[in-house]
Structure formats: C-alpha cells, structure tokens
C-alpha positions as CSV (number, residue, x, y, z in Angstrom):
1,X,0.0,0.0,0.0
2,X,2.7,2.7,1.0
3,X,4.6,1.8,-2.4
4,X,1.7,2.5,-4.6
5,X,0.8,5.7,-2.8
6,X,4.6,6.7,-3.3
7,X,4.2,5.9,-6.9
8,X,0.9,8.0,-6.9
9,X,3.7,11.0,-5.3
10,X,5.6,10.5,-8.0
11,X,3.3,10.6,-10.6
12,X,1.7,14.2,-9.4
13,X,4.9,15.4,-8.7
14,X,6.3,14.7,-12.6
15,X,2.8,16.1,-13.5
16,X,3.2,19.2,-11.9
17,X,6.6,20.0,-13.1
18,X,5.5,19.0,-16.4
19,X,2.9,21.2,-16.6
20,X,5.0,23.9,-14.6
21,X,7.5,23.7,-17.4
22,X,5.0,23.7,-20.3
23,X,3.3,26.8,-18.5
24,X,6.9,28.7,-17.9
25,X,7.3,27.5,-22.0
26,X,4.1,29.1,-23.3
27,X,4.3,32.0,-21.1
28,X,8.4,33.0,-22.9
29,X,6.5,32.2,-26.2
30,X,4.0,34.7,-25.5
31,X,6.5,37.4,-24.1
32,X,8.7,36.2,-27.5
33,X,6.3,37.6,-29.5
C-alpha cells in the first residue's frame, strides 16, 4: 500500500513539473512575440 501511494507522489509530482515547465514555455512564447 505505502509503495503504490509513493508511486501516486511520484506521478503528481512529474505532472506538476511537467505542466510547470510547459506553462513557464508558453508563457516566454508569449513574451517572445
């Protein structure tokens, strides 16, 4: 049980920085322009 809710951690936390890094992305493409 305490390995699949470290997994489930995991998982948010290399969602978050995924989207954290796609959001810090489109926001320089936007000041690019």
């Amino acid at each position: 049980y305490l390995l699949q809710l470290a997994n489930f951690n995991i998982c948010i936390i290399k969602l978050i920085r995924k989207y954290t890094l796609f959001t810090s992305y489109k926001i320089i493409s936007f000041c690019a322009d």
